[in-house]
C-alpha positions in Angstrom: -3.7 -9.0 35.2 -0.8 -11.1 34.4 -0.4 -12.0 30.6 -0.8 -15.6 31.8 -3.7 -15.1 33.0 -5.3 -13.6 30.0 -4.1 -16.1 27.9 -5.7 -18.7 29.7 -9.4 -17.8 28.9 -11.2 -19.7 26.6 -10.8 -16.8 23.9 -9.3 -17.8 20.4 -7.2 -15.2 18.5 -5.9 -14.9 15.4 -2.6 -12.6 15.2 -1.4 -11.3 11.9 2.2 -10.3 12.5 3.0 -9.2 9.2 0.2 -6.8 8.1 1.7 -4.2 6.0 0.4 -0.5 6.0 1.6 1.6 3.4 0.7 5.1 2.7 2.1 7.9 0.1 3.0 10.1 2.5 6.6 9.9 2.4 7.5 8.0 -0.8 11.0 7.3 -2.0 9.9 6.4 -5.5 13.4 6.8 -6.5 14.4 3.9 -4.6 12.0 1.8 -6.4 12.7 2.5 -9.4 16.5 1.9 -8.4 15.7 -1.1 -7.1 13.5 -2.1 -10.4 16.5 -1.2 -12.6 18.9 -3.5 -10.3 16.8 -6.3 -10.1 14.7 -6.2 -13.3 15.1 -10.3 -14.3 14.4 -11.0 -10.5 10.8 -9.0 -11.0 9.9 -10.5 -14.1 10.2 -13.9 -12.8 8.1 -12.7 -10.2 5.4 -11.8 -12.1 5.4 -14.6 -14.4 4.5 -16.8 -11.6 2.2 -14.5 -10.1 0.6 -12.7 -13.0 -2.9 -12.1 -11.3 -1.3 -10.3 -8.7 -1.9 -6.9 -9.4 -3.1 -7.1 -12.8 -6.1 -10.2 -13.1 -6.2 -11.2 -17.3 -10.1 -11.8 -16.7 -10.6 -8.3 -15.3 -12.9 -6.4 -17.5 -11.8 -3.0 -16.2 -7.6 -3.9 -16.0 -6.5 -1.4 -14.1 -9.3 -1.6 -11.4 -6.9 -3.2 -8.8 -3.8 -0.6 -9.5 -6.4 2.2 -9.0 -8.0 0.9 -5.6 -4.2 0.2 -4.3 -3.6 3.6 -5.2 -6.4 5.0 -3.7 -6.2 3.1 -0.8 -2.1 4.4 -0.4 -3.3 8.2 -0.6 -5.3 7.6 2.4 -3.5 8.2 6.2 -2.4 5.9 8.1 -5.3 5.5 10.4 -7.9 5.5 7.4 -5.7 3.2 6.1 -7.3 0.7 8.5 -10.2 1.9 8.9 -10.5 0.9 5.4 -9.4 -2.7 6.1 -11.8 -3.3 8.9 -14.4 -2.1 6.8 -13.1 -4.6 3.7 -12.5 -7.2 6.5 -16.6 -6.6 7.4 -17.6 -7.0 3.7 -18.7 -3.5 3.1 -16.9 -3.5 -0.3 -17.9 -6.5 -1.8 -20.3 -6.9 -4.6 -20.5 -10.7 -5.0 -23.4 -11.8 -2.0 -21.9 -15.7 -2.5 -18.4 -14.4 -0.8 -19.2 -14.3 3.3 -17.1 -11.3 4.9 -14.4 -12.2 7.0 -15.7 -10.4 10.2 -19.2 -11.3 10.5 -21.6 -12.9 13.4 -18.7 -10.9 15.9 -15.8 -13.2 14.8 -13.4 -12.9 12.2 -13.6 -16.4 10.0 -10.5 -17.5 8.4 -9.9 -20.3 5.9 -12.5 -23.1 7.9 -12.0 -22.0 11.4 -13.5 -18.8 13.6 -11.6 -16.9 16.6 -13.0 -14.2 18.7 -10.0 -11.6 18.6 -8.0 -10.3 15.8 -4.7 -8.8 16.5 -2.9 -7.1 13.9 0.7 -5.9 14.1 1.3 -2.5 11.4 4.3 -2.6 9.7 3.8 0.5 9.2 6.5 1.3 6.0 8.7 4.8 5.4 10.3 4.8 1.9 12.1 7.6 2.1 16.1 7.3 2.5 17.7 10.7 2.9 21.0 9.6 3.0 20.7 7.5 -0.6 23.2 8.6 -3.4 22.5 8.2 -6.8 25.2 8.9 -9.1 23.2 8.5 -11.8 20.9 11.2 -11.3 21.3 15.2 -11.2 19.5 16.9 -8.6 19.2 14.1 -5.7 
C-alpha cells in the first residue's frame, strides 16, 4: 500500500511528535546539576511563571507529583508506556467528573475525537561520557 493511499481513508489521527520518554537508566545527574548551577536565574524565572508545575500549592500531599515522576522514571522504557496508555485510558484517575482520554475506542483531545494515536518517543540518554568537569575530583 502506498502511503497515499492510506492517508486517504476516512481515518482521523492525532500525532504527537514530541512525546518525551525518560527513564533512570542511564542518568547524567551531573550534567543537571551543571547545567542548574549555569543557568540558575534562567530556572527560577521558570518556575515563577510556572509554579504548579511539578509542585501544585493546593496539593495536600506536596510531594505526591515528584514521587509519581520518580516512580514512573525507574520504570523501563517499554513500561514507561505501558504506563501512559494506561494513564491515557483513565486507569489512574480518582476524580469520576474527569473523562479519560482514550475511551469509546478513540482518543478525545481538547473538543475533538480521532481514531488513531501516533506517538513519536524521544526517547532521552543523559549520560555524556566525554563531559569534563574541572570542578569536580573523580569524573
Amino acid at each position: 500500500m502506498h502511503i497515499n493511499d492510506a492517508m486517504k481513508n476516512d481515518k482521523s489521527t492525532f500525532y504527537d511528535i514530541h512525546c518525551h520518554a525518560i527513564t533512570f537508566q542511564h542518568p547524567d545527574f551531573l550534567a543537571y546539576i551543571n547545567n542548574l548551577s549555569r543557568n540558575l536565574g534562567s530556572n527560577i524565572i521558570s518556575d515563577l511563571f510556572s509554579p504548579d508545575y511539578i509542585l501544585d500549592p493546593r496539593d495536600k500531599n506536596k510531594f505526591s507529583k515528584i514521587k509519581n515522576m520518580i516512580g514512573v522514571f525507574e520504570n523501563d522504557i517499554s513500561s514507561l508506556f505501558k504506563l501512559m496508555d494506561d494513564d491515557l485510558q483513565g486507569r489512574y484517575s480518582s476524580d469520576d467528573a474527569v473523562s479519560p482520554f482514550i475511551r469509546s475506542g478513540k482518543f478525545h483531545f481538547r473538543g475533538s475525537s480521532y481514531d488513531r494515536l501516533v506517538i513519536c518517543p524521544l526517547i532521552m540518554d543523559f549520560q555524556n561520557k566525554r563531559a569534563v568537569y574541572d570542578d569536580i575530583y573523580y569524573k
